[in-house]
C-alpha positions as CSV (number, residue, x, y, z in Angstrom):
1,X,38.7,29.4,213.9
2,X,42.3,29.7,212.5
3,X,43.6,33.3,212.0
4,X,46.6,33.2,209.9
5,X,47.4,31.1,206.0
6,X,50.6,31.7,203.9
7,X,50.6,31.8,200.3
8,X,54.0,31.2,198.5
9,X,54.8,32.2,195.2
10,X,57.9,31.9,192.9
11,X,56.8,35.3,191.3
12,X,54.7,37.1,193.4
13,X,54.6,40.0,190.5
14,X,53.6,37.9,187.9
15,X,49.9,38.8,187.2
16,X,48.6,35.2,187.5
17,X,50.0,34.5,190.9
18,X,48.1,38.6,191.3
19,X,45.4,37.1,190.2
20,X,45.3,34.0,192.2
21,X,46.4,36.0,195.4
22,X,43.3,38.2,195.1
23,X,40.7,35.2,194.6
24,X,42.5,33.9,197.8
25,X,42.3,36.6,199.7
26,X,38.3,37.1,198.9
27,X,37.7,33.9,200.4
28,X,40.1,34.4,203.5
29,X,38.4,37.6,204.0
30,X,34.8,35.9,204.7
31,X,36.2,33.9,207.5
32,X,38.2,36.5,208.9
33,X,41.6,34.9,208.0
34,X,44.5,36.8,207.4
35,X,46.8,36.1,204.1
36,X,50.4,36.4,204.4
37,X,52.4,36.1,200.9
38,X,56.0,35.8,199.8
39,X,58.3,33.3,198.4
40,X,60.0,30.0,198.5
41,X,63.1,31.7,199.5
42,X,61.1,33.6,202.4
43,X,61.3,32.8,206.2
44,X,58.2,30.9,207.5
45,X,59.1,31.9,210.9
46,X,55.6,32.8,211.3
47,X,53.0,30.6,212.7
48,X,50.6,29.8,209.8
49,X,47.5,27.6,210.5
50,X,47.7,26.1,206.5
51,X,49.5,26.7,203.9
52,X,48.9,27.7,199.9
53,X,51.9,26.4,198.0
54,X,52.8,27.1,194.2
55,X,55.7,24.4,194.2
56,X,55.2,20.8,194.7
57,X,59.1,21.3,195.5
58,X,57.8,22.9,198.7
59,X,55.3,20.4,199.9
60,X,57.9,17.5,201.6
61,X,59.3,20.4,204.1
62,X,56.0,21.8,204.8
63,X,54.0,19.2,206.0
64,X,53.5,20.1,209.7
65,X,50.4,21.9,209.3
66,X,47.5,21.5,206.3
67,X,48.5,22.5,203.2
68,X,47.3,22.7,199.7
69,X,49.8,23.2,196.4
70,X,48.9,24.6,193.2
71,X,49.9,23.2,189.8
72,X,51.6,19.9,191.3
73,X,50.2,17.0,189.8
74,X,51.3,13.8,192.0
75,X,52.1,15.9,195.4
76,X,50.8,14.1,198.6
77,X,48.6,16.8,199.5
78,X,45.5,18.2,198.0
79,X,46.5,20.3,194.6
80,X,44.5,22.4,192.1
81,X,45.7,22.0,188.6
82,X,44.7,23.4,185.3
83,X,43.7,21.0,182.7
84,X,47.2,22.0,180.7
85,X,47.6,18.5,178.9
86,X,43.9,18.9,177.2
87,X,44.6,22.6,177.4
88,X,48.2,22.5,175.2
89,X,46.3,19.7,172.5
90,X,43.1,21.9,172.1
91,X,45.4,24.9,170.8
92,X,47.2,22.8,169.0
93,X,44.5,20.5,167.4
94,X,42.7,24.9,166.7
95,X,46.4,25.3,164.2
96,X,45.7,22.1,162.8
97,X,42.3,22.9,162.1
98,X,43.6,26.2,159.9
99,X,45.1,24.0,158.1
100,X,48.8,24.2,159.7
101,X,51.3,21.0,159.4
102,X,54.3,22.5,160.6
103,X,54.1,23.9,164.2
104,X,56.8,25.0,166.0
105,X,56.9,24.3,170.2
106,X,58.4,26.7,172.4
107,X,58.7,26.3,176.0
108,X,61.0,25.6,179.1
109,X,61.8,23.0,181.3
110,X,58.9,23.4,183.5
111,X,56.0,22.9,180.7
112,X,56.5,19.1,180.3
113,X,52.4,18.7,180.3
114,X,52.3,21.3,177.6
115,X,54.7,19.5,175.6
116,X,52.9,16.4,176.3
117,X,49.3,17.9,174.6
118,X,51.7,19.7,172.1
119,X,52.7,16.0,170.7
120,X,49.6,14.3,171.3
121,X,47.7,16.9,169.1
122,X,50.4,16.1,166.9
123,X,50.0,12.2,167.1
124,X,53.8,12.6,168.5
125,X,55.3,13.8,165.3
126,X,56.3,17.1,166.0
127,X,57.6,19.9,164.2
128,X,60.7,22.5,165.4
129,X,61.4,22.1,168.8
130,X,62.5,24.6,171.2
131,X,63.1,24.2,175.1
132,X,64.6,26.5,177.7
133,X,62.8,29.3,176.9
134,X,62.3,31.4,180.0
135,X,62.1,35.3,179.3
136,X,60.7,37.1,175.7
137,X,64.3,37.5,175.0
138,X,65.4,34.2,174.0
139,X,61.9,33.3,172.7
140,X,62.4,35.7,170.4
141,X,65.6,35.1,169.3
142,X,64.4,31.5,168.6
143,X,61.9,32.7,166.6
144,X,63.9,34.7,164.5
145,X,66.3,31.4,164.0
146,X,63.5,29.5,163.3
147,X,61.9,32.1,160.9
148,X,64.9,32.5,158.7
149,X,65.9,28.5,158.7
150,X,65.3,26.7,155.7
151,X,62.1,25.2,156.2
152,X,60.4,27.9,158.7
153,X,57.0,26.8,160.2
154,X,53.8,28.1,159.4
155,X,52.8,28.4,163.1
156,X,53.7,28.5,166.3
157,X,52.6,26.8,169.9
158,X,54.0,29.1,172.6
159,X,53.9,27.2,176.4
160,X,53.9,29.8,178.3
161,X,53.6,33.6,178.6
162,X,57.0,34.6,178.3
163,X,57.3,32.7,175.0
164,X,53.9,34.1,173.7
165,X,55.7,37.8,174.0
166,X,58.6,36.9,172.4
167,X,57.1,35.4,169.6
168,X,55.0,38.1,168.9
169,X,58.4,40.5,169.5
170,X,59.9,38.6,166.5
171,X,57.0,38.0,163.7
172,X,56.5,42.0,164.1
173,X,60.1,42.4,163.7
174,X,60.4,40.3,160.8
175,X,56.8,41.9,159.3
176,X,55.2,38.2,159.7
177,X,52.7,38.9,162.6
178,X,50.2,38.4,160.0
179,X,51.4,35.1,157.9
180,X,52.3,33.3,160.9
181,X,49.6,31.4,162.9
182,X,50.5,31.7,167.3
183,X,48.7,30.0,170.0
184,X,49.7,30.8,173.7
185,X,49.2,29.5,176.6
186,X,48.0,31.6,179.2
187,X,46.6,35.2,178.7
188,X,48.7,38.1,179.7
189,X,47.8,41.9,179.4
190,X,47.2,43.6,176.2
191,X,47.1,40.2,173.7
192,X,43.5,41.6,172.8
193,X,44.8,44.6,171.8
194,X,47.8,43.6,169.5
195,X,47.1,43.4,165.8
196,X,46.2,40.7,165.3
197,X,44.9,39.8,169.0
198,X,46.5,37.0,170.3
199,X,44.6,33.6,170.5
200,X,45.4,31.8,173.9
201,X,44.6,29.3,176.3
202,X,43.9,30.9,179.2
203,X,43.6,29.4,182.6
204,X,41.2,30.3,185.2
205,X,43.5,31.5,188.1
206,X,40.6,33.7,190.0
207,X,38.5,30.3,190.1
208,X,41.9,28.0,191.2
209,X,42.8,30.6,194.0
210,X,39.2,30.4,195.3
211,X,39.2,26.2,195.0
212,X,42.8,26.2,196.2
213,X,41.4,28.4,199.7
214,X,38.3,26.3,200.1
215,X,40.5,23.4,200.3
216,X,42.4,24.6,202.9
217,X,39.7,25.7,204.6
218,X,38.1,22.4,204.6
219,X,40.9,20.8,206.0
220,X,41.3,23.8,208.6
221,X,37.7,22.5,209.7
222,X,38.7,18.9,209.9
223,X,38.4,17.1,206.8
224,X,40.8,13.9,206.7
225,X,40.7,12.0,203.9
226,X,43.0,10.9,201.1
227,X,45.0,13.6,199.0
228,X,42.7,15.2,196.1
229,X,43.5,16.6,192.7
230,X,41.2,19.3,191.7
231,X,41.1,19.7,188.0
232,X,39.7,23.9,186.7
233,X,39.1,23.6,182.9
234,X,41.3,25.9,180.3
235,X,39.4,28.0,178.0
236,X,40.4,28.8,174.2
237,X,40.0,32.3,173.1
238,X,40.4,32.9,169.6
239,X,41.4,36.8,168.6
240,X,42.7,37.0,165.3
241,X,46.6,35.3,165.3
242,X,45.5,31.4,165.8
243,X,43.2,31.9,162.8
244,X,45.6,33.1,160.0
């Protein structure tokens, strides 16, 4: 029975790779594996028997052993991946439903499918477009550019976590936390405790860090076959700011 599995993260601090590192490590434990974690950047000097990767950028040098990435649609290994295309139209398709025309996207570089459900929810006919977004910081300074513009949306579809802070940074500094509609993507700590709470999609990282070890496990054991891409639904939770 193997002993030893490395996880990598990009952001090892960031409480969905926490999360995903704990659902790992539950399953590791009931087989007696050990879990060693660190990032890309990280020396692999150590003799893993599989591998847990969070980059698809990592999966052509790290092929001599089984491996399993996270979040990498199209990698040549097996992957678990959120439903974020269905995930991104869903929240927008909820704004639409309140009755919003004019919703804002912000996001970064590395939330193309997001983007993708953002316009398909939109029947590609977007409204204010903002990339390159990748701390609260410039998210909220966006949305402070985009509030006081000329023709200022009624809502706003946040990509990620970072983006969903800073958004709500700069509707409470310009008093419109409660005029303004915001969808995020991805939960993070607190939203249910803002006023209003913040409606997000949230993924399921405990259940993708379980599938992603089971995975690896199987091919640990022997399993062969082709490449497989393991889909773990989004969920919408509404709390009070994607219903205004």
């Amino acid at each position: 029975m193997p002993g030893t599995i490395g996880v990598l993260f990009d952001d090892v601090s960031h409480p969905f790779s926490a999360a995903l590192h704990r659902a790992i490590e539950d399953e590791a434990r009931t087989r007696d594996i050990h879990v060693l974690t660190g990032r890309p950047r990280d020396s692999l000097s150590t003799a893993f028997d599989g591998l847990i990767l969070a980059s698809a950028a990592l999966v052509a040098t790290e092929r001599r052993m089984p491996v399993v990435a996270l979040e990498a649609t199209g990698a040549p290994v097996d992957t678990v991946v959120s439903t974020t295309i269905s995930g991104a139209a869903t929240a927008v398709r909820h704004l639409v439903a309140q009755g919003h025309r004019r919703i804002a996207y912000l996001g970064d570089g590395l939330a193309q499918d997001r983007y993708r459900g953002y316009l398909r929810a939109l029947g590609g006919r977007p409204g204010p477009v903002v990339h390159d977004l990748h701390d609260p910081a410039a998210a909220e300074r966006a949305v402070v550019a985009l509030m006081r513009g000329p023709t200022p949306p009624t809502a706003l579809f946040a990509a990620h976590s970072q983006a969903t802070v800073g958004a709500v940074r700069a509707l409470r500094r310009l008093g419109r936390q409660h005029c303004v509609a915001l969808v995020g993507f991805d939960d993070f700590p607190l939203a249910d405790l803002l006023d209003p709470g913040v409606t997000v999609v949230a993924q399921d990282p405990a259940r993708m860090g379980r599938t992603a070890a089971a995975a690896l496990f199987d091919r640990l054991d022997g399993h062969d076959g082709p490449p497989r891409e393991i889909r773990i639904p989004t969920t919408l939770i509404q709390r009070g700011s994607g219903e205004l």
